[in-house]
PDB file of N, CA, C and O in Angstrom:
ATOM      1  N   UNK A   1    -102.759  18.521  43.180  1.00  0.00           N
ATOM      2  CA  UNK A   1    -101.343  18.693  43.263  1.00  0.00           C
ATOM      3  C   UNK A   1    -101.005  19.078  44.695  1.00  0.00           C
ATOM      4  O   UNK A   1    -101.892  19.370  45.498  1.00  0.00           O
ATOM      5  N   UNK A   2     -99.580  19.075  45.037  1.00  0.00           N
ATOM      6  CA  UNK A   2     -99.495  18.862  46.432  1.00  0.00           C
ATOM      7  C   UNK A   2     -98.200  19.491  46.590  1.00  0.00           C
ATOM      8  O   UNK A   2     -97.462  19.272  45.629  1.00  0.00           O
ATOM      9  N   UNK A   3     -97.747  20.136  47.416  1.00  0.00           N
ATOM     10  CA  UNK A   3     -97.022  21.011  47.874  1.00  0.00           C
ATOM     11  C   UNK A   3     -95.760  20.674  49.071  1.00  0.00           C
ATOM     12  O   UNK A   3     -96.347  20.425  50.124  1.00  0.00           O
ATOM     13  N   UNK A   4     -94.571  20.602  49.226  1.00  0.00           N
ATOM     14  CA  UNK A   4     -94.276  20.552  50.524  1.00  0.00           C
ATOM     15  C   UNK A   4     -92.959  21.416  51.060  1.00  0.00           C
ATOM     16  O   UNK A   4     -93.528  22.508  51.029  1.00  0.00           O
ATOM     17  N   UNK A   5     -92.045  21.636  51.379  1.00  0.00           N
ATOM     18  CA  UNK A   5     -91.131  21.694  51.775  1.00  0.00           C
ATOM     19  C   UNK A   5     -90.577  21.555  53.006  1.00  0.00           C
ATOM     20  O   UNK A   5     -90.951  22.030  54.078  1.00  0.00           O
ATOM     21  N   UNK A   6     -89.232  20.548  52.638  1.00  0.00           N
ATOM     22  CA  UNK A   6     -88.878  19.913  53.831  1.00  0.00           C
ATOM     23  C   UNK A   6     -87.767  19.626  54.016  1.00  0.00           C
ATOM     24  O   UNK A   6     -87.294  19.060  53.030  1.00  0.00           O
ATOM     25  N   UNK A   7     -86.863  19.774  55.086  1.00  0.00           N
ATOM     26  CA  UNK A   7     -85.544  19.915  55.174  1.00  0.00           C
ATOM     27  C   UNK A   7     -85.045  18.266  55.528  1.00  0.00           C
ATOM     28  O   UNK A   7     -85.569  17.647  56.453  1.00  0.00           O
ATOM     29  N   UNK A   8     -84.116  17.751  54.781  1.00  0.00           N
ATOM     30  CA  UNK A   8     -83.949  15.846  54.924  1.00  0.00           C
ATOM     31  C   UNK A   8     -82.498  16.043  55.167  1.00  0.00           C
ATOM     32  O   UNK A   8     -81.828  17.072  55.085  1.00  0.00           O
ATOM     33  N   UNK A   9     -82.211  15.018  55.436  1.00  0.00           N
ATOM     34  CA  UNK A   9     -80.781  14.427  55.206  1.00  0.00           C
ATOM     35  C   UNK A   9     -80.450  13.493  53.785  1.00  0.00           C
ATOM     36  O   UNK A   9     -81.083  12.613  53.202  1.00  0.00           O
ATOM     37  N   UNK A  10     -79.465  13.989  53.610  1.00  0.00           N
ATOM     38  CA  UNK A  10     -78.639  13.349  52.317  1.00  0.00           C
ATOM     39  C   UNK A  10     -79.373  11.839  52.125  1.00  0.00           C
ATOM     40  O   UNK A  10     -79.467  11.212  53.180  1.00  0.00           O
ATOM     41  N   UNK A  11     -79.743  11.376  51.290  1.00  0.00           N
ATOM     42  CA  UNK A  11     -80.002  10.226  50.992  1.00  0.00           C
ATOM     43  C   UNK A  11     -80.783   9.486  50.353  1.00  0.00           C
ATOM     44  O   UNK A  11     -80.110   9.625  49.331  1.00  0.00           O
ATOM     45  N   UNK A  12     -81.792   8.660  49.942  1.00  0.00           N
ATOM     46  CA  UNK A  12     -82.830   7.954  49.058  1.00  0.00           C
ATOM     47  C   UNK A  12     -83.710   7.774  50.305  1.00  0.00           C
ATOM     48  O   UNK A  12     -83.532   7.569  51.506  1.00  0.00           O
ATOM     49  N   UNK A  13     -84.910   7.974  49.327  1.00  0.00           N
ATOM     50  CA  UNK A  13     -86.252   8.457  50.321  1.00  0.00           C
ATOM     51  C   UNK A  13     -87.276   7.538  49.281  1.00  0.00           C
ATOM     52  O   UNK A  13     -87.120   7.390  48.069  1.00  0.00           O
ATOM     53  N   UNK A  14     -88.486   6.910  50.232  1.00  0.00           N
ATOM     54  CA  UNK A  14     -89.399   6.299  49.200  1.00  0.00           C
ATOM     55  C   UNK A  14     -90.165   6.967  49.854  1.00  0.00           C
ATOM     56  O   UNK A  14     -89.843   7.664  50.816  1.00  0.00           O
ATOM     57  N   UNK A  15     -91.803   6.764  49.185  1.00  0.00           N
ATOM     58  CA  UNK A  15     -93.008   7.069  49.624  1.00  0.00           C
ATOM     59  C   UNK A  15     -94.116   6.777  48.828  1.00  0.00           C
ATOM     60  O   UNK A  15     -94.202   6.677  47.605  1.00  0.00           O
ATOM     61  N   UNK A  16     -94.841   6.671  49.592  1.00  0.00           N
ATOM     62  CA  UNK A  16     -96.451   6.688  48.918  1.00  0.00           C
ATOM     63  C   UNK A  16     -97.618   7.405  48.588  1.00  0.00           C
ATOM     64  O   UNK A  16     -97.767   8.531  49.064  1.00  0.00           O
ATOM     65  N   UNK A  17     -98.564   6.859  47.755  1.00  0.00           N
ATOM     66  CA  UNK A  17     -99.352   7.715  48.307  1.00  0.00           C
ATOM     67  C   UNK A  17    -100.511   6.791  48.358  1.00  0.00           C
ATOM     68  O   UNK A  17    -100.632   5.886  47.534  1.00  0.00           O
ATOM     69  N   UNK A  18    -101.573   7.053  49.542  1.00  0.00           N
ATOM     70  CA  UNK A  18    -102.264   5.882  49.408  1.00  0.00           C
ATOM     71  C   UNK A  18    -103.530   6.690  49.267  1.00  0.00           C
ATOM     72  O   UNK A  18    -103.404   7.821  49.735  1.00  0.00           O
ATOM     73  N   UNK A  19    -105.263   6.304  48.517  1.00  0.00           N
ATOM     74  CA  UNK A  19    -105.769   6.713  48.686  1.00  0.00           C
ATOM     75  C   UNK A  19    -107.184   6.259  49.706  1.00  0.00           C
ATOM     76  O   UNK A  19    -107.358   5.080  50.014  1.00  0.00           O
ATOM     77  N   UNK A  20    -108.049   7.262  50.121  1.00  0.00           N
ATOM     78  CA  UNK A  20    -109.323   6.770  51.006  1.00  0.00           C
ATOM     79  C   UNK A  20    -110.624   7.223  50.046  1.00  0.00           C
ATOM     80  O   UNK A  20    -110.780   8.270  49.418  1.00  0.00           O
ATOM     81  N   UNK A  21    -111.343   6.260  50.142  1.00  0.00           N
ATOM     82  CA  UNK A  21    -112.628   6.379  48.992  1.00  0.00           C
ATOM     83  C   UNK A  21    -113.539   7.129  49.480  1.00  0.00           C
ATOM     84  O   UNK A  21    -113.495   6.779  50.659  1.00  0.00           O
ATOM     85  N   UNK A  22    -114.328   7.903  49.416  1.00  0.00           N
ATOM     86  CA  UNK A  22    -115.351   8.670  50.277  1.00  0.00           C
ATOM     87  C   UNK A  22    -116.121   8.183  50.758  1.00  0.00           C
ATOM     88  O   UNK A  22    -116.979   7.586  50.109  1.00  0.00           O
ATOM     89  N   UNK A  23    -116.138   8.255  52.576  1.00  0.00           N
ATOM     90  CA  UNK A  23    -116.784   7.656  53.095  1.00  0.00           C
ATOM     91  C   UNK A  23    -116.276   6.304  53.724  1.00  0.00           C
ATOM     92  O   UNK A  23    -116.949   5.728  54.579  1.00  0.00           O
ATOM     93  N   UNK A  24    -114.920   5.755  53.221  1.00  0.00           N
ATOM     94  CA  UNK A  24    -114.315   4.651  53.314  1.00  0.00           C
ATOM     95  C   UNK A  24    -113.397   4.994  54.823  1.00  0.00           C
ATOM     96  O   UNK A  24    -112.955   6.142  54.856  1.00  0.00           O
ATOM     97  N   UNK A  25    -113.056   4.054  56.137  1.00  0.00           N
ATOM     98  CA  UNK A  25    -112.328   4.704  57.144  1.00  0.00           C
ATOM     99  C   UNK A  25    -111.119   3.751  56.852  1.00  0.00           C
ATOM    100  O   UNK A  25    -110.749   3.266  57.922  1.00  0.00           O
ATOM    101  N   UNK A  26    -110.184   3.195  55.544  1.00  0.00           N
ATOM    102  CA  UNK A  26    -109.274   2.729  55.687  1.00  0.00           C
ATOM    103  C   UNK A  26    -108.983   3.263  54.368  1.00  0.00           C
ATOM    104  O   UNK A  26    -109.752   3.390  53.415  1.00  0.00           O
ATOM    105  N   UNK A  27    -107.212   3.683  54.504  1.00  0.00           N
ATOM    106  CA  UNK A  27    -106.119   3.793  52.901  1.00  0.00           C
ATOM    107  C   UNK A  27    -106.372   2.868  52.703  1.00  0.00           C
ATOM    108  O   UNK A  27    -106.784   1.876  53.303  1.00  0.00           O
ATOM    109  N   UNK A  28    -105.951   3.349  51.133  1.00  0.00           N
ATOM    110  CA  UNK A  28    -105.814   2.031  50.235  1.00  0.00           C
ATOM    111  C   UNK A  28    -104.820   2.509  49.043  1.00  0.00           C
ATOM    112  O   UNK A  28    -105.253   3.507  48.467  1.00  0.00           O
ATOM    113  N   UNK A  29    -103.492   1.985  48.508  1.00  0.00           N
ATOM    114  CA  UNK A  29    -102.600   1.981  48.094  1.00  0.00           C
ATOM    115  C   UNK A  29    -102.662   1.239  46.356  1.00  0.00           C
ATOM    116  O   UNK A  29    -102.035   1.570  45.350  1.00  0.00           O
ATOM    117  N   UNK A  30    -103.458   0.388  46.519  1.00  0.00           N
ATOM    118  CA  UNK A  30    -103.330  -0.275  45.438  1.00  0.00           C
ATOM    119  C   UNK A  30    -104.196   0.957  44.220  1.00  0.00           C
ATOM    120  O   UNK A  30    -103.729   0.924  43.081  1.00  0.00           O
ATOM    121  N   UNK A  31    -105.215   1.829  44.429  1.00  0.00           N
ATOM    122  CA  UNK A  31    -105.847   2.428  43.984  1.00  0.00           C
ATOM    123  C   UNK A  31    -105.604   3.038  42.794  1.00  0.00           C
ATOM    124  O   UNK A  31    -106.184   3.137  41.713  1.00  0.00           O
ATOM    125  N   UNK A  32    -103.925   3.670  43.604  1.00  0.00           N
ATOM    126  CA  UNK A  32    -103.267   4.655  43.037  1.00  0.00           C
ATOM    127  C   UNK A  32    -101.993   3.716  42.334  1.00  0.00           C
ATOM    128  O   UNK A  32    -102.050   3.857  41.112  1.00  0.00           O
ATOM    129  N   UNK A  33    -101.019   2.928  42.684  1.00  0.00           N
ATOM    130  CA  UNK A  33     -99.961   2.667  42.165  1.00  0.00           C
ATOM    131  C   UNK A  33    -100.066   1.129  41.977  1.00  0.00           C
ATOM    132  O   UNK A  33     -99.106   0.716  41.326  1.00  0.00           O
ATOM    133  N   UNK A  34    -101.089  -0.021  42.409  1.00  0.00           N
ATOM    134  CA  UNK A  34    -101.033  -1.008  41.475  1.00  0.00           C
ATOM    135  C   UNK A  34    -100.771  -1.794  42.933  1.00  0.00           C
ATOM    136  O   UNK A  34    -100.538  -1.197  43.984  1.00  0.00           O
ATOM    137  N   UNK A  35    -100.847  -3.125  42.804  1.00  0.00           N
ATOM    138  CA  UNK A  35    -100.097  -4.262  43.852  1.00  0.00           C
ATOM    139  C   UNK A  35     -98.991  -4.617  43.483  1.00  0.00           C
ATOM    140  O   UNK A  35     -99.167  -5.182  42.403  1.00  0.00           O
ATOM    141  N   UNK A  36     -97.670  -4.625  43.806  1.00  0.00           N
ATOM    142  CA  UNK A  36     -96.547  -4.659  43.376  1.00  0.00           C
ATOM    143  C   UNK A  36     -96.200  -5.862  44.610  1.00  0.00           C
ATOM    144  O   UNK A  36     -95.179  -5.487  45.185  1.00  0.00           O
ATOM    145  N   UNK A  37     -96.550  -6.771  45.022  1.00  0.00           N
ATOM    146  CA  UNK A  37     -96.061  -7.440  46.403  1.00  0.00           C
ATOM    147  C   UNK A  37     -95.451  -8.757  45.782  1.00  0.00           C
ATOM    148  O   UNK A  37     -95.312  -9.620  46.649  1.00  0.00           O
ATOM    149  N   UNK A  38     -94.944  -9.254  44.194  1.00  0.00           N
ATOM    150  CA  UNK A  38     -94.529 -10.181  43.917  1.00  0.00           C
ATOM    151  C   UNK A  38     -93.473  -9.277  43.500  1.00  0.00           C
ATOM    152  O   UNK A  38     -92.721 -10.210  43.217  1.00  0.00           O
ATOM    153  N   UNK A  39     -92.914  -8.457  43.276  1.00  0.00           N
ATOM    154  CA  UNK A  39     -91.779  -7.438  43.182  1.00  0.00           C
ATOM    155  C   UNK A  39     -90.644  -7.389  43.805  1.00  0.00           C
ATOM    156  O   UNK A  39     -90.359  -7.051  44.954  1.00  0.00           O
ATOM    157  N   UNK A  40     -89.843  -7.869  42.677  1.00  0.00           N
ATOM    158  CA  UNK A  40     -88.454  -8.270  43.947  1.00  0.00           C
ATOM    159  C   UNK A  40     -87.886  -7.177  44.622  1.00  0.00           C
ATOM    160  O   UNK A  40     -88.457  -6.149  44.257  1.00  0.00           O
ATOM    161  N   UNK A  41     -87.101  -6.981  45.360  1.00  0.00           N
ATOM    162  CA  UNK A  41     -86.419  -5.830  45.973  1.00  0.00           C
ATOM    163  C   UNK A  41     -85.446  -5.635  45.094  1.00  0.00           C
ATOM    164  O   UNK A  41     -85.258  -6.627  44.390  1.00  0.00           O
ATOM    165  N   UNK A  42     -84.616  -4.546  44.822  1.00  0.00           N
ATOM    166  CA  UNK A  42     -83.375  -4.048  44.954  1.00  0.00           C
ATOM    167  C   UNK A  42     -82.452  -3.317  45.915  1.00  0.00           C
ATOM    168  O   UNK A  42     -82.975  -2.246  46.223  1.00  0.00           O
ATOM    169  N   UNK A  43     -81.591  -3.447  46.346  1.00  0.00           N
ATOM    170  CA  UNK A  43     -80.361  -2.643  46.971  1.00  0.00           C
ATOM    171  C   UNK A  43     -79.038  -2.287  46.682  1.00  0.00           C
ATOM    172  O   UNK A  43     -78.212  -3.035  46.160  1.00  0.00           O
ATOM    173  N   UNK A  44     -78.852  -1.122  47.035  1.00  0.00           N
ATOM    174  CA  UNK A  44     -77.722  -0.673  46.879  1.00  0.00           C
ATOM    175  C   UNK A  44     -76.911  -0.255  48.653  1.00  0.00           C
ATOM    176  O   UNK A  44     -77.323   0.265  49.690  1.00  0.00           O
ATOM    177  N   UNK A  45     -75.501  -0.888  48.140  1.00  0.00           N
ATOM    178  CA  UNK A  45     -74.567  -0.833  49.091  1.00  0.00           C
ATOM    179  C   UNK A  45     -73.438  -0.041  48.579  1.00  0.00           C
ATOM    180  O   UNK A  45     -72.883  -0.225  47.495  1.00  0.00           O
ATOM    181  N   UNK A  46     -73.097   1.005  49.596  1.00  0.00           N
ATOM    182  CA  UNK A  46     -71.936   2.339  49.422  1.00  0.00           C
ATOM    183  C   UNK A  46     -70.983   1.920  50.962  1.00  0.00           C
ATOM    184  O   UNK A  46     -71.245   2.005  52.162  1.00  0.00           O
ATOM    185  N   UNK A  47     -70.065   1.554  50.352  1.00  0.00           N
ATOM    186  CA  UNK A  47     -68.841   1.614  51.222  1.00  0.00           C
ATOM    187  C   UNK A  47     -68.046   2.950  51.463  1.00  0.00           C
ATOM    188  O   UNK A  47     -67.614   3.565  50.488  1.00  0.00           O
ATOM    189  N   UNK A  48     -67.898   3.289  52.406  1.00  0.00           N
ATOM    190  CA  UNK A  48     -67.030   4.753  52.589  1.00  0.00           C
ATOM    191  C   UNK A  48     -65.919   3.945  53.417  1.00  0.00           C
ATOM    192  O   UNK A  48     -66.069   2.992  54.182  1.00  0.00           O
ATOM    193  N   UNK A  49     -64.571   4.736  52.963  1.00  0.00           N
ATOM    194  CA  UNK A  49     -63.660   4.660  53.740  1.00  0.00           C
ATOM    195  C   UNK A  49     -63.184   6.103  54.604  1.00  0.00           C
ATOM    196  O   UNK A  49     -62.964   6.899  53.690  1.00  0.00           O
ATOM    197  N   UNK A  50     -62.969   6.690  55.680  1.00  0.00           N
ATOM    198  CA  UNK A  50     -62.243   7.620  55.988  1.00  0.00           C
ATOM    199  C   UNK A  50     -60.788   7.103  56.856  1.00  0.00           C
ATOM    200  O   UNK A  50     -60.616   6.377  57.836  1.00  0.00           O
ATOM    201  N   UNK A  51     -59.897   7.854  55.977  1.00  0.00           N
ATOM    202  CA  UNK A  51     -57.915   7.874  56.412  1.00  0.00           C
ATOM    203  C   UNK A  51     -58.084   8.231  57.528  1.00  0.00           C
ATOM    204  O   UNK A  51     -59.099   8.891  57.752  1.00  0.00           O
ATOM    205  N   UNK A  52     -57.253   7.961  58.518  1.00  0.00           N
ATOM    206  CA  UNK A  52     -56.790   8.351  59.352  1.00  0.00           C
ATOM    207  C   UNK A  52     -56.458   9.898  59.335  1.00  0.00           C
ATOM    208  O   UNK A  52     -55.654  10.222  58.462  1.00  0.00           O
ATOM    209  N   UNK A  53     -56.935  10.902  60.144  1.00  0.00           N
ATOM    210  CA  UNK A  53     -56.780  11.880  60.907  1.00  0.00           C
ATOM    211  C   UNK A  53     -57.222  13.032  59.137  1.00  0.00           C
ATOM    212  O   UNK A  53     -56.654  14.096  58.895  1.00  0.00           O
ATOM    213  N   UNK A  54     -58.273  12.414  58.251  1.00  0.00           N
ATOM    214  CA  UNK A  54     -58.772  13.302  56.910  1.00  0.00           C
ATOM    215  C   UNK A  54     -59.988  13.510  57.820  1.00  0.00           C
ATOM    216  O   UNK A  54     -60.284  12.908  58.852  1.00  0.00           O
ATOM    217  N   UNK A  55     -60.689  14.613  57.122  1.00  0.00           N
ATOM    218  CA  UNK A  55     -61.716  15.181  57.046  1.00  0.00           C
ATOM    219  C   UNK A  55     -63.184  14.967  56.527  1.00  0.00           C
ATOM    220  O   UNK A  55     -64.273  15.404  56.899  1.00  0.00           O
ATOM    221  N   UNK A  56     -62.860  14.284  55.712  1.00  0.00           N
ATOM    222  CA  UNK A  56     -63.949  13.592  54.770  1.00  0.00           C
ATOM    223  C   UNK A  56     -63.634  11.548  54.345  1.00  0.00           C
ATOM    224  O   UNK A  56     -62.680  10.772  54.383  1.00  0.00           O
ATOM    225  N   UNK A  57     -65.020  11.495  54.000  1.00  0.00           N
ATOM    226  CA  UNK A  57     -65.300   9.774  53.625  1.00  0.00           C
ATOM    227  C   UNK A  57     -64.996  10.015  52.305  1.00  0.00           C
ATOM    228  O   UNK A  57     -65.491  10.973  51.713  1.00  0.00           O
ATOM    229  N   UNK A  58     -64.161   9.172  51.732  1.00  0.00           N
ATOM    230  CA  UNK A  58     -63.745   8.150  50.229  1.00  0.00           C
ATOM    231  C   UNK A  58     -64.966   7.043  49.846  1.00  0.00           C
ATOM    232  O   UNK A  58     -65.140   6.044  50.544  1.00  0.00           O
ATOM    233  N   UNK A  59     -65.674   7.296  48.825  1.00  0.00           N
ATOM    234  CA  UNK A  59     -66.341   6.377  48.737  1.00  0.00           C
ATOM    235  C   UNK A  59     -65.336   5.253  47.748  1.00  0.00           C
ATOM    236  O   UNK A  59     -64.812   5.517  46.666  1.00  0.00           O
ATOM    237  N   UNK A  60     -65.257   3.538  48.757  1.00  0.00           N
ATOM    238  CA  UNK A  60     -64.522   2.659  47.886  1.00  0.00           C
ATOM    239  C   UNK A  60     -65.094   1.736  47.115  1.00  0.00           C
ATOM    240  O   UNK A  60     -64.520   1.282  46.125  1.00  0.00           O
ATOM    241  N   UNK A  61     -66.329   1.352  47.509  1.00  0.00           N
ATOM    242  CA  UNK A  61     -66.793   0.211  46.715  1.00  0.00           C
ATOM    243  C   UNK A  61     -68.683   0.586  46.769  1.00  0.00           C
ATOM    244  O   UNK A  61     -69.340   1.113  47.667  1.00  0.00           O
ATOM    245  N   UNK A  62     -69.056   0.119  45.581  1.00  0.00           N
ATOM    246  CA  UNK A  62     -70.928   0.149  45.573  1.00  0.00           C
ATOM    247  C   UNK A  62     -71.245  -1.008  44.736  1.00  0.00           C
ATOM    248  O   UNK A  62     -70.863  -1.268  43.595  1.00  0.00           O
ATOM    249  N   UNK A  63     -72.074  -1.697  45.579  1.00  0.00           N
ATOM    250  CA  UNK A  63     -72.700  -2.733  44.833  1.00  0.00           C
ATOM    251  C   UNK A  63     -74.324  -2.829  45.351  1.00  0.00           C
ATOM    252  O   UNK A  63     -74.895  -2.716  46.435  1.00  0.00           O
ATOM    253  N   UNK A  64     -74.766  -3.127  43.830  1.00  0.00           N
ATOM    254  CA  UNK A  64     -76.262  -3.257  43.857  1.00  0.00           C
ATOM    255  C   UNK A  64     -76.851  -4.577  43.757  1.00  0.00           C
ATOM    256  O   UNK A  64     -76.662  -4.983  42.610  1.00  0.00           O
ATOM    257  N   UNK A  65     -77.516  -5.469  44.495  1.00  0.00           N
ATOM    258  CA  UNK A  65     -77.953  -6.675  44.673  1.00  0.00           C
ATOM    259  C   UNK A  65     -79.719  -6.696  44.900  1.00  0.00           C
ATOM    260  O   UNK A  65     -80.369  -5.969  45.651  1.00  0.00           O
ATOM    261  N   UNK A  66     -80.316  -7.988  43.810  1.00  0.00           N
ATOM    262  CA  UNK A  66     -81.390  -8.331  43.900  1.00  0.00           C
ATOM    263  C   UNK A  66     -82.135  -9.178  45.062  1.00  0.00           C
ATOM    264  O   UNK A  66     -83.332  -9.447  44.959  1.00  0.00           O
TER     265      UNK A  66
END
């Protein structure tokens, strides 16, 4: 188990974890979570609007595309 704390900015974060075999001098990713490289992407898109002379962003539109 693994420990961290860490100060980010607002937002979606990926990561990995890859592992090294003993004795092995290269990661290896598939070990732990599989080959996923025929895996389509997803995204998400957040439109903000900010008014004239406001303080804060309006979020107006989000769309998620394959």
């Amino acid at each position: 188990m693994y420990y961290a704390s860490l100060l980010l900015k607002q937002g979606g974060y990926n990561y990995q974890y890859w592992f090294v075999q003993k004795g092995a001098k290269k990661a290896n990713v598939e070990k732990v979570e599989g080959s996923y490289w025929q895996t389509g992407n997803e995204y998400t898109i957040y439109v903000y609007h900010r008014p004239w002379g406001e303080r804060y962003d309006k979020l107006v539109a989000v769309k998620s595309i394959q």
